[in-house]
N, C-alpha and C positions, 0 to 999 in steps of 0.2 A: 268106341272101342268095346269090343263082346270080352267075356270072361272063357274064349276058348282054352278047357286045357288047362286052367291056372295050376290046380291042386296039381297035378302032375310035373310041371316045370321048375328048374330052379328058382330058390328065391335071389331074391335082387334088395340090393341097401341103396339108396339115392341119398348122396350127402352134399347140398349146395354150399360154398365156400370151402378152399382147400387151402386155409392157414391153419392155427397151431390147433384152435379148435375142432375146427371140421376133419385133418388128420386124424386126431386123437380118437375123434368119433367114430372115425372111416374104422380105424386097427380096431376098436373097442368088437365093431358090429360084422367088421366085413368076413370073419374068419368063414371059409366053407360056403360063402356066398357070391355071385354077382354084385360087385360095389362099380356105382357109376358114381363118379367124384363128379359137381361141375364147379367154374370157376368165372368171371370176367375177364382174372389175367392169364392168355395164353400161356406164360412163362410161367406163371406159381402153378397153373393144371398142370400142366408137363412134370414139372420137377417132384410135383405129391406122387400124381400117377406112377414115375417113376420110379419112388421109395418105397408106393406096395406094391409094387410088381417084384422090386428086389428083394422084400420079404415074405413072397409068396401069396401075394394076395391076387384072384383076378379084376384086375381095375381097370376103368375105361375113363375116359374123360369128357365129357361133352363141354364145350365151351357153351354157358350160359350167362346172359346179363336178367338177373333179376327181372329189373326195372320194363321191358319189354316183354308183352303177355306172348309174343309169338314165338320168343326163345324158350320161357318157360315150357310152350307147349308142346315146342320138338324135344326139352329134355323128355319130360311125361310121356311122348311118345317111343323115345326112345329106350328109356330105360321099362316100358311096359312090354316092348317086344323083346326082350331080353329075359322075359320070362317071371315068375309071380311076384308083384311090388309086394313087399312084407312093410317095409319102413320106408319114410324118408324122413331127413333132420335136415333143417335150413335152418345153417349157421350164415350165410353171406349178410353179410351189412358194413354199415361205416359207422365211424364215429367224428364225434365234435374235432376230435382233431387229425382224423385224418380225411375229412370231409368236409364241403359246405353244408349249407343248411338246404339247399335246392337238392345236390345229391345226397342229403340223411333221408328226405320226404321220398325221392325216386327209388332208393335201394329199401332205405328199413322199413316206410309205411305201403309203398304202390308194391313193391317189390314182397314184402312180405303176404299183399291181400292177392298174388297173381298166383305163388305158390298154393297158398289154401283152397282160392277157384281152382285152381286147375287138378291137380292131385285129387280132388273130389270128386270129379269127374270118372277118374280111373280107380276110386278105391274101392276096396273090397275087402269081403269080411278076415278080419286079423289084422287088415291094417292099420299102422299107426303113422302119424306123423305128429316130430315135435318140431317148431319153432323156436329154436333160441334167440329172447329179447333181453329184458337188461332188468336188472332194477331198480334203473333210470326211471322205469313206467311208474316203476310202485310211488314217485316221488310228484305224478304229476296232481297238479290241481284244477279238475275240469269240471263243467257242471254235468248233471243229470243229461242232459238235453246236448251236450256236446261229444260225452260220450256214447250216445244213442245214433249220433251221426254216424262218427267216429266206426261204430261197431256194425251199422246198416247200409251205410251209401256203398252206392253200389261201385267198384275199385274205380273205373272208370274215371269218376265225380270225386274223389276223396281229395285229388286237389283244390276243389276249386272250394271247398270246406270252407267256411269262416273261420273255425277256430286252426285250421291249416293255412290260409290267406294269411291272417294277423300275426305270424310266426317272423316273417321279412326274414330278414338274411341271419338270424342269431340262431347258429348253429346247435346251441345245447339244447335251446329249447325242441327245433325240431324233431331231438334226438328222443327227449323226453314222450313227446306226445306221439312220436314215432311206435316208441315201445311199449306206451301204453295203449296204442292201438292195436297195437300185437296181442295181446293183453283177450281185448275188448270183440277182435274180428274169429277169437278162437272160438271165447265163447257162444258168442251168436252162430259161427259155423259148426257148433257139435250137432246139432241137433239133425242138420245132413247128413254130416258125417257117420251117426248113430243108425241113420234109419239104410246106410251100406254095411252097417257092421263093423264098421271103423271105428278109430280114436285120432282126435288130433288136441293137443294140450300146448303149451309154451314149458320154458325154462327160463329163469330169470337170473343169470349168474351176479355174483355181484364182480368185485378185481382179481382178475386170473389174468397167471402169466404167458397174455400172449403178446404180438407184436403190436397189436394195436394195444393192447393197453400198456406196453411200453411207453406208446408216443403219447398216451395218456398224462402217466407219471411225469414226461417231460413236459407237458403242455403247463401252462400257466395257472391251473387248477389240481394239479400234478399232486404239490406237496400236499396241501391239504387232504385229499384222496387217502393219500398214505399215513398221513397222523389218524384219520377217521379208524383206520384199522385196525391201529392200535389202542384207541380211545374204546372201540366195542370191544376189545377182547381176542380178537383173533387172531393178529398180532402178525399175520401175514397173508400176502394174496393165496387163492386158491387158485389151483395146479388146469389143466386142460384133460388133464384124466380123471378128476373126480364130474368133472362135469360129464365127459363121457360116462360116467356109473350110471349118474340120475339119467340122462338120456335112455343107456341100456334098457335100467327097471321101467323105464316110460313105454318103451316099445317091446319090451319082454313080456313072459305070461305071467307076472307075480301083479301087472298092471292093469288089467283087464277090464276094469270098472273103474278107470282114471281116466275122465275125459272132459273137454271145456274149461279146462282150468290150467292153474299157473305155478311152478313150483320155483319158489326163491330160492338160490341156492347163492350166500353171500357171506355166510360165517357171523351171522347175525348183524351187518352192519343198517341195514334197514331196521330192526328192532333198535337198537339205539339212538338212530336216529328221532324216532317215534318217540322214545321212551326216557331217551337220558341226556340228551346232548342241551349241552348249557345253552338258556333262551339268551 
């Protein structure tokens, strides 16, 4: 793909996952622009596309599965001919509980390193892309040497990983090392990304009120989650629109020299953990 024309063309938003997050993201970025929403589920694309169409946004939908580099790369194509890629935010992932551990490794680690291949291929100067991971990552305990895997194998190979092998079927864990892979493959990809004139960074929310972290609250690790909230201070989950903020300032020009790195955004509950929480 050549850079015909870019500067001239409209801009374009590419937002992967259209739940409560990736909406919020979509309205935050899409105003006066080309917004391509994708999704896995035909019915949840439809129904978001929908609700910025009726609020005046122009929105398109491509059906995409993560986890398959070839869907990825008709998104990227798609949404390149649509005129100048400015952002993309990939929100699409699962969690421990609305996922196994075979589909957290497929959607949030292979699925997250197809987005960063690919998108870099087509970026160009101004662009940004942020990855929303968790701060699940921030939790994980890996060595030197597994996160070096982790951060280099090439997407391909990152299942057959050992410290990806040794996970078996425990769904939290894959989520963990999922998102701290996310983490781990940003960084190592700045350094392409920089020599396009791009930026690509993560977000690392911590409990925001979306649907999956409903079934969170309800899952069996639920309550504790929720006393944690209260225990650091913050005393409630964060919203789907402040995460949109920090996304905004990531991809806006106040960000401009923010790249390869990770911005926690959890109301300090990771700093208590670290810091205070009874051994």
């Amino acid at each position: 793909m050549d850079d015909r024309s870019q500067e001239s063309r409209r801009d374009v938003v590419v937002v992967t996952g259209a739940g409560g997050m990736g909406a919020a993201i979509a309205r935050r970025l899409g105003s006066g622009r080309t917004l391509i929403v994708a999704d896995a589920s035909r019915a949840q694309l439809d129904r978001a596309v929908r609700a910025l169409r009726d609020e005046g946004y122009e929105a398109r939908g491509v059906l995409t599965d993560v986890s398959d580099r070839g869907s990825v790369e008709w998104l990227a194509e798609t949404a390149y001919g649509e005129g100048r890629l400015t952002a993309v935010v990939h929100t699409a992932g699962v969690s421990p509980a609305t996922g196994t551990a075979k589909k957290i490794l497929d959607v949030d680690l292979v699925g997250t390193a197809h987005v960063i291949d690919v998108f870099e291929k087509v970026a160009s100067h101004g662009m940004s892309l942020v990855c929303v991971s968790s701060m699940a990552g921030h939790y994980a305990s890996l060595s030197s040497a597994e996160e070096a895997a982790l951060a280099t194998t090439p997407t391909e190979e990152l299942l057959g990983l050992d410290v990806v092998t040794a996970i078996g079927d425990d769904a939290q864990s894959a989520y963990i090392v999922s998102k701290r892979a996310n983490h781990l493959r940003v960084q190592a990809a700045a350094l392409a990304w920089n020599l396009r004139g791009a930026r690509v960074n993560t977000v690392s929310p911590g409990v925001i009120s979306t649907a999956m972290a409903k079934a969170e609250a309800e899952s069996p690790s639920g309550e504790h989650m929720l006393k944690m909230l209260d225990a650091c201070g913050a005393g409630r989950t964060g919203t789907p629109g402040e995460i949109a903020e920090v996304v905004a300032f990531l991809v806006g020009p106040g960000a401009p020299y923010i790249t390869g790195t990770d911005l926690l955004v959890d109301g300090g509950q990771a700093a208590w953990i670290r810091w205070h929480r009874p051994r």
